[in-house]
Every structure is written in structure tokens, then in C-alpha cells.
C-alpha positions in Angstrom: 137.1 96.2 58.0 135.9 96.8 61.9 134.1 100.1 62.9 133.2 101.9 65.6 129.2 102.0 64.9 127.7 102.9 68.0 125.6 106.0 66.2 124.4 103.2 63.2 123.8 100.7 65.9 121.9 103.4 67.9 119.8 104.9 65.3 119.1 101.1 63.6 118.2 99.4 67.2 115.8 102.9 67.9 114.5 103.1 64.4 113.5 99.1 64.2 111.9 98.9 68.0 110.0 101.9 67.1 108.6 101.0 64.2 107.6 97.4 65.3 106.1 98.8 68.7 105.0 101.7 66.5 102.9 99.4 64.3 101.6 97.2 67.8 100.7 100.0 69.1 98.3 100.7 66.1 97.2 97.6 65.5 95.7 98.1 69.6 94.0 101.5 68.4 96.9 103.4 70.7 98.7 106.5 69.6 101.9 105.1 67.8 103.4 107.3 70.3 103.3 105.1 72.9 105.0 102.6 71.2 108.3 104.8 70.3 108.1 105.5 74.4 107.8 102.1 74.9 110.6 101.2 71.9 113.4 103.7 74.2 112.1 101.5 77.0 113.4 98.1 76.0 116.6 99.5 74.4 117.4 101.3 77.4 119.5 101.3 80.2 116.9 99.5 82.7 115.7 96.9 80.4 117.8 93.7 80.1 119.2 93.2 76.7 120.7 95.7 74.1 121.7 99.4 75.7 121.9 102.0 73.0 124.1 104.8 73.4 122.6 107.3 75.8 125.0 110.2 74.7 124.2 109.6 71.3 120.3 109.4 72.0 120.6 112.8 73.8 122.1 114.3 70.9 119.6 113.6 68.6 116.9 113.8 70.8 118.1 117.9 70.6 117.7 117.6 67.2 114.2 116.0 67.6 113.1 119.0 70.0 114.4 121.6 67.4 112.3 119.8 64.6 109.6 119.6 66.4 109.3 123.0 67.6 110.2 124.2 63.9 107.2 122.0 62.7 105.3 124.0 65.9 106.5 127.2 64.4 105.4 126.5 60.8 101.6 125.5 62.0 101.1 128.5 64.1 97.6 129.9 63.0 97.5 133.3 64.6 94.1 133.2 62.4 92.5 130.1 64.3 94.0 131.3 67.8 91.9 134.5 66.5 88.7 132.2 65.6 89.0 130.6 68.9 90.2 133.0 71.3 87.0 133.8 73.1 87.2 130.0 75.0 91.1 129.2 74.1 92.8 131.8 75.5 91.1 132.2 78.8 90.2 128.0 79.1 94.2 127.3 78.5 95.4 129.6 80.8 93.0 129.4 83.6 93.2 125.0 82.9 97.0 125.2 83.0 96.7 127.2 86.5 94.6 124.6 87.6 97.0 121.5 86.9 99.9 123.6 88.1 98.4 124.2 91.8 97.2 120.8 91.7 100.8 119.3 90.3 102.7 121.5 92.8 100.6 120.5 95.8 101.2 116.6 95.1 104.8 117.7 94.8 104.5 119.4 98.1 102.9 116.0 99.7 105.7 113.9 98.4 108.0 116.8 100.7 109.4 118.5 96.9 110.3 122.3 97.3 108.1 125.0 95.7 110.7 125.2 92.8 110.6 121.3 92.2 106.8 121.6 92.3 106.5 124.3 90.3 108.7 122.2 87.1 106.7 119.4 87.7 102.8 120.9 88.0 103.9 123.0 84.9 104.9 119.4 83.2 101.2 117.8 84.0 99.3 121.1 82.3 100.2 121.3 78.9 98.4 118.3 76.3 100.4 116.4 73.6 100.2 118.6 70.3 101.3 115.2 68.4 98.4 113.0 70.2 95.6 115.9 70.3 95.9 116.5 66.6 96.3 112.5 65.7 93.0 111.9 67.7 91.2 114.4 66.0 92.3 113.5 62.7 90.8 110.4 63.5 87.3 111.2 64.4 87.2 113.6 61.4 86.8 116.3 64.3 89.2 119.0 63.1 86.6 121.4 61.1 83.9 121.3 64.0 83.5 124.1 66.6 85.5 121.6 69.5 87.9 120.6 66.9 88.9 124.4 65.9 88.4 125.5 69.8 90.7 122.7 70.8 92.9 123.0 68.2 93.5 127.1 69.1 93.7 126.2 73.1 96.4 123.7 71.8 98.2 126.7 70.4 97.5 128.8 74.1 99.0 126.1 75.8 102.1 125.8 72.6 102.9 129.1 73.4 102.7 129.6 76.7 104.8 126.8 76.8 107.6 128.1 74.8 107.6 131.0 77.3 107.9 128.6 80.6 110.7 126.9 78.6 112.8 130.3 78.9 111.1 131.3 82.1 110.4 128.3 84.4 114.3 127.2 84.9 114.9 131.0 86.7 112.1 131.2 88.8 112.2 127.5 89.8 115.9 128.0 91.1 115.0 131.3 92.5 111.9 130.0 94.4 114.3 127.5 95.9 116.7 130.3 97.0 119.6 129.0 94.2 121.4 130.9 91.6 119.9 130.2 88.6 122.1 129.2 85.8 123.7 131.7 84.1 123.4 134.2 86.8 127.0 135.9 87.3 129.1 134.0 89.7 129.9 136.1 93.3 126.2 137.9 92.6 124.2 136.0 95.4 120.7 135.2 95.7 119.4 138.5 97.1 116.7 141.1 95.7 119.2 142.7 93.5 120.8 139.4 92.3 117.1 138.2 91.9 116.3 141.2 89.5 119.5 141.5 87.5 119.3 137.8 86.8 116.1 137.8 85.4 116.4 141.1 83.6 119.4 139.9 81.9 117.1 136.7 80.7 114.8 138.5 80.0 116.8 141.0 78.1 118.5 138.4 75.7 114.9 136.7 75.0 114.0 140.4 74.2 116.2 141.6 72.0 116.7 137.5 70.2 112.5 138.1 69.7 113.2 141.4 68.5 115.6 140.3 65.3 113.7 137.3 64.4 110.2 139.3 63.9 112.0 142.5 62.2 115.3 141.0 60.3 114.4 137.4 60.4 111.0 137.6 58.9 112.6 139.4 56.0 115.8 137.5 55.4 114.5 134.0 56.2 111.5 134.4 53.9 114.0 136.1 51.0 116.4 133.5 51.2 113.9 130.6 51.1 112.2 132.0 48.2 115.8 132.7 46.4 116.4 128.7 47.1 112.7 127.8 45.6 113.5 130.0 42.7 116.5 127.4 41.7 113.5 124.5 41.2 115.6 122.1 43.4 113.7 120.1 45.9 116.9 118.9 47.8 118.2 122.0 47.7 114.9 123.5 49.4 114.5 120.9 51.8 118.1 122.0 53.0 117.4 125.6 53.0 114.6 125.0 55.6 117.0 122.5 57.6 119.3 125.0 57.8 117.0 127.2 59.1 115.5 125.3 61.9 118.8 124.0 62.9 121.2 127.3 62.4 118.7 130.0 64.1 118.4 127.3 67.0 121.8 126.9 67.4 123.0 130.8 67.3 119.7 131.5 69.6 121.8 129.1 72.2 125.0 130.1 71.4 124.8 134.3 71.1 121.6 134.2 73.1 121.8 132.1 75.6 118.2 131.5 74.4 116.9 127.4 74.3 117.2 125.7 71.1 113.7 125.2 71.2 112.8 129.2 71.4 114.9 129.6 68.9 113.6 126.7 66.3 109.8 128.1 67.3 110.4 131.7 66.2 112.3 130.2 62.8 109.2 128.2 62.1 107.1 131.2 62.9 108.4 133.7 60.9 108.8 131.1 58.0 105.1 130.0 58.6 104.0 133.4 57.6 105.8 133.3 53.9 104.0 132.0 50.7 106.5 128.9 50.9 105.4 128.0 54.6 103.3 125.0 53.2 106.1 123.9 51.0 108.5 124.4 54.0 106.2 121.9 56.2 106.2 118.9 53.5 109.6 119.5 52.0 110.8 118.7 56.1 108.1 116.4 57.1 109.8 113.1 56.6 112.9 114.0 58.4 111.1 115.8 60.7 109.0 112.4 61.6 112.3 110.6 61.8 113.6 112.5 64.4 110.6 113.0 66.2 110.6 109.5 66.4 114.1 109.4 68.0 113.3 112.7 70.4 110.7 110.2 71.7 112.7 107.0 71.8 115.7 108.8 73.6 112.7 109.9 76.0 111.5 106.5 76.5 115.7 105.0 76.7 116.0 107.4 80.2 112.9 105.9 81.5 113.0 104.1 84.7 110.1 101.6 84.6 111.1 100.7 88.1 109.1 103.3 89.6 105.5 101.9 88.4 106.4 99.9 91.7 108.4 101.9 93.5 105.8 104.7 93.4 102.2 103.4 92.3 99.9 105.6 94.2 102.2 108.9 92.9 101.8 107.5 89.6 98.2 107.1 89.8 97.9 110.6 91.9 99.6 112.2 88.8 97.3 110.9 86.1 94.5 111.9 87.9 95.4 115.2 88.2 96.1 115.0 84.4 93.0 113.2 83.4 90.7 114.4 86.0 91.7 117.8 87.5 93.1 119.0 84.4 89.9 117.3 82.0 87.6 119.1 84.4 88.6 122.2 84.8 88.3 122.6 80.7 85.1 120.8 80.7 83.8 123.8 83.3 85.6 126.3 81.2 83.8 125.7 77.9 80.5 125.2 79.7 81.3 128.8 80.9 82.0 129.7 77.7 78.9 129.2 75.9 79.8 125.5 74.7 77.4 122.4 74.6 78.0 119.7 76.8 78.7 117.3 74.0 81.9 119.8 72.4 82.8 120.6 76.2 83.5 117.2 77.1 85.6 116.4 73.6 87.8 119.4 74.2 88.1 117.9 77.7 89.0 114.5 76.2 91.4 116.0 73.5 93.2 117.5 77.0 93.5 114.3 79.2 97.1 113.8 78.2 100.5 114.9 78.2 103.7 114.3 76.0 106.6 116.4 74.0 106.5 119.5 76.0 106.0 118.2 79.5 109.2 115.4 78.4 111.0 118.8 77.2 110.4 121.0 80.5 111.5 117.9 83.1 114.7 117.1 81.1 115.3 120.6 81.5 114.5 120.6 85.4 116.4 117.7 85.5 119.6 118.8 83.6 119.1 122.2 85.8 119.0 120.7 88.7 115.7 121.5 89.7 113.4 118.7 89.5 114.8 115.2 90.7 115.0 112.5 88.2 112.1 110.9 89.8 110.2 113.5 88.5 111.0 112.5 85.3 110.1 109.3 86.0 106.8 110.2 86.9 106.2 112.8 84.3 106.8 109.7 81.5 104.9 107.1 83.6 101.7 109.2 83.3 102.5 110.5 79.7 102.6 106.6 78.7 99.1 106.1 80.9 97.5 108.9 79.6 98.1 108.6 75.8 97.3 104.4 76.0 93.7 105.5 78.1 92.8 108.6 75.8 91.1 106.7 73.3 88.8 105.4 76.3 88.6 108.9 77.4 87.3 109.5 73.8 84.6 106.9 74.0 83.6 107.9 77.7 83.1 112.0 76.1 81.0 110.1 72.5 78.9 107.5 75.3 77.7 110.3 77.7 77.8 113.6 75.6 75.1 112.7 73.2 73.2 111.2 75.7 73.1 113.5 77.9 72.5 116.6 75.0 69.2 114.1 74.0 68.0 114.0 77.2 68.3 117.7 77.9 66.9 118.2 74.2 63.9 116.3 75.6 63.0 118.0 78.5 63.1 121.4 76.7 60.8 120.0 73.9 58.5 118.3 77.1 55.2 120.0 78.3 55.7 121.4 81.7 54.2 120.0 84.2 51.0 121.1 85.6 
């Protein structure tokens, strides 16, 4: 009998391009990320060939972004932010002003207002948790000092993030003299207006914050552990699902509070129970799966037209990102106390973007804040930056050690007479 497919044809078309370019892409020594950018790329709208279904690829990509920020959740170490926090907290904060000015004064250039700048600086200062933790991996880096430092200004960044994902939408409109979303219709854009809107959003995020950490952290953790005690994997696996998915949902729904917020904080206060670790592998494959799709349905509302519409803003952007951005860490852990050698691999580990800064500009652009060309731009330079990071890598190993040898040999030198 015939069927209306288009969610099997869409998940089976974004599943199979992924994994092939997935598997290209590793065979190149790339982050397998790109390829699932690239995979949403040929099955999208502006590639000739098969279209998938964007509604149905923006769906699940929702479902991706919950996941992920669950898995986010779960991982939160407030013990290695702790280890760290004398280079993390100040280097991610003080690096993430940096790319923000420098983001917002391209925007400025291209003739963007201060509230489009603002989305889109914000988009180029926050690294890929997914790449940063992959390339680490790799070079068997995660138990050094960089690795651990790196790893705790990854966290900085996560939750500052989750802050600008609440935040960033109301002060971007407001900057640009707009109602922000939400704000109560006939109120106006004055002083008043200004405060009552954000205390209001404020408000909910408040009092949503305030459950999670005093009820959820007890009935999440209770009910999990009631589940475990029944010795059923499925029916654990579920329990967590239902965890991520339902607090994210009634954080959006009571709220008014992102999906993402809300999957973070069920993550969190899970990621502090004895079954946190059984939590993370119990959801890790479908997690993975739709992590995939969150980044294919990224890659199917890319436009790959502007690499030549807009080359030098393309290449101005990854600068900023790989340069300005790379920089300004490298300075801060120098500041800091740090060798040369770890300075330059946390500044490697940073010379990318990906699943936040592709969450924040589909916010701006669903907001009406940021113009879809900032989208554009945002994925053009995520897909740069993730393919050149392994070089980055190999620039930070080529001139690190070198140049900690040849400062370890003028110490050890007799001074001159």
C-alpha cells in the first residue's frame, strides 16, 4: 500500500549522507562533524537533487538541541571548573568579550545594528564542546594541565552560553529599540517597558532555576533510582528520555524558558545523582543519533551561495574566530602562569565554533534579530574552522615545543660576558 513517508524518507536520506560524508570526513583526519554539515548541505534546499523536508528537520533538530544540552548537563564538572578556575573562568569570559567586540564591529562594517551585532559576535565566541573534546581525545591531551584548563574554560563558555540563550534575544531587540518577544502587547519600548520586560524574563528563569535545584534535584534523582531499582535497561533509558525531553518541554511551555535551559538544568541536577554515569551511556546512542540530525538540519538551511556572494566577510569572520579569538586565550594563559607550549593548545582547542553558536543564530534568526545571512556566515566559518583545526593543532605542536626548547636553552646558557 502507498504512504506518506516524508519523516522515513527524511531521517533515511539525513542518516545515510551523514554517515557516508561522516566516514569521508574521517578518512581526511576532519571532525566527522563536518561531514553531517556538509551531509544537510547536499540534501538541502540549495543543492540540486533530493530536498528533505525542512519542517521535519526543524523538528528534530529541537530534539537534537534538547539532547545535546541534556548530554551538557550530565558532564558538568563543577569539580574540574573548580580545578581550573584560576585561568578558565577569567580566560573564557574576558576571550568571549574579545570575539564579541570584534564580531559586533564586523557586523557594524557590513552596516548591521548593535542588536544584530551583538547575536552574531556572541555566535563567533563560544568553541564547539563536540569538536574541542574529540580533538583532545585524540591527542591523548585530556589529563594534562591544557587538557583539564581547556576542558573547565569549555564549561565557562557552556554556561555562559546557556545564560546568553535566555538573555541575548531581549537585549538584542531592546538594543535595536523593538519589543522583545514576549513583552506584553500596548507596553512600548520605553524605560519602564524596558525594565518590566526583562524582569519578567528574568523572573520566570528565576523561579524555573529555583524548582529544578530544590524539587528537581530530589524528585528527578528519586525517580531515576526507583526506575534503576526495576533492573530494566529499556525501562531506564526511557526514564532519562523522559527527563530531558519532559522538563524541556514544561520549561517552554509554563516557563516561557528555552528548551535548551530547560534540558541543561535536567542534565545537571541528574549529573549530580549516583546514576549520572548510567544516565549518560544508557542515552548515548540516541543521543548521537540525534545529534547527528540537530547538525544535518543545520547544514539542510545552509546557503552555500554566500562563499561567493560574501568571501571576504567569510574570511573576516574566521579570522576573528581563529585569530582574534585564538589570541586573546593564548595572552590570557600566558597571563595566567601557563607555558607557551599548554597556552598555544588551549588556543588551538578554541579556534572553532559549532552547536552553540548554530543554536544562538537560529534563535536570532527565528526572533527576528539577526538576518539569515548571518546564519549563513555563522555556518560558513563553523565548517572552515572545524576542517582547518587539525592544522591549527599541528601549527600549536610545530612551534610550541620549539619555542619552549629554545627558551629552555637560553636559561640553561652562560651569560654573556
Amino acid at each position: 500500500m502507498p504512504h506518506h513517508i516524508p519523516l522515513i524518507t527524511t531521517l533515511a536520506a539525513a542518516l545515510g549522507a551523514a554517515l557516508l560524508l561522516g566516514v569521508l570526513a574521517r578518512k581526511l583526519r576532519l571532525p566527522p562533524l563536518a561531514g553531517y554539515l556538509l551531509a544537510g548541505i547536499l540534501i538541502g534546499p540549495h543543492t540540486p537533487g533530493f530536498v528533505g523536508d525542512l519542517a521535519l528537520a526543524g523538528e528534530l533538530s529541537e530534539i537534537g538541541i534538547i539532547l545535546l544540552m541534556f548530554g551538557v548537563g550530565l558532564h558538568f564538572s563543577p569539580k574540574e571548573l573548580a580545578e581550573a578556575r584560576g585561568v578558565a573562568v577569567p580566560g573564557a569570559l574576558v576571550q568571549m568579550g574579545v570575539a564579541t567586540c570584534l564580531g559586533w564591529g564586523l557586523a557594524r562594517l557590513w552596516g548591521w545594528t548593535d542588536g544584530q551585532g551583538l547575536v552574531f559576535g556572541i555566535c563567533l565566541s563560544v568553541a564547539s564542546t563536540v569538536v574541542l573534546l574529540r580533538a583532545l581525545q585524540e591527542r591523548g591531551a585530556m589529563t594534562s594541565t591544557a587538557g583539564k584548563i581547556a576542558v573547565g574554560w569549555l564549561v565557562v563558555e557552556d554556561l555562559a552560553m546557556v545564560v546568553a540563550l535566555v538573555l541575548v534575544p531581549v537585549g538584542a531587540a531592546l538594543l535595536d529599540g523593538r519589543a522583545p518577544a514576549g513583552m506584553l502587547t500596548g507596553m512600548g519600548v520605553g524605560n519602564q517597558a524596558i525594565l518590566l520586560s526583562l524582569l519578567i524574563t528574568l523572573g520566570k528563569v528565576a523561579i524555573f532555576v529555583a524548582l529544578m535545584l530544590v524539587v528537581g534535584s530530589r524528585v528527578l534523582p528519586w525517580a531515576l533510582s526507583l526506575v534503576g531499582g526495576l533492573r530494566s535497561r529499556e525501562l531506564f533509558s526511557l526514564a532519562a528520555l523522559v527527563a530531558a525531553l519532559g522538563v524541556a518541554y514544561i520549561a517552554y511551555v509554563a516557563f516561557g524558558v528555552s528548551f535548551a535551559l530547560g534540558a541543561f538544568l535536567s542534565g545537571l541536577v541528574l549529573g549530580q545523582s549516583a546514576l549520572s554515569q548510567k544516565a549518560a551511556e544508557q542515552t548515548l546512542p540516541l543521543r548521537d543519533a540525534f545529534a547527528v540530525l540537530f547538525f544535518v538540519s543545520v547544514g539542510m538551511l545552509f546557503d552555500p551561495g554566500i562563499l561567493l556572494r560574501e568571501p571576504l566577510a567569510v574570511a573576516a569572520a574566521a579570522l576573528v574566530v581563529m585569530g582574534g579569538k585564538s589570541v586573546a586565550a593564548w595572552a590570557i594563559a600566558r597571563l595566567r602562569g601557563m607555558s607557551h607550549g599548554e597556552a598555544l593548545v588551549i588556543a588551538a582547542s578554541l579556534a572553532q565554533i559549532g552547536e552553540f553558536s548554530f543554536i544562538l543564530a537560529g534563535i536570532g534568526v527565528a526572533e527576528k534579530i539577526m538576518p539569515s545571512a548571518g546564519r549563513d556566515l555563522v555556518l560558513a566559518v563553523a565548517l572552515l574552522t572545524i576542517a582547518l583545526n587539525p592544522a591549527v593543532f599541528w601549527l600549536a605542536d610545530r612551534f610550541g615545543p620549539a619555542k619552549a626548547a629554545a627558551e629552555a636553552g637560553r636559561a640553561s646558557s652562560p651569560a654573556a660576558p
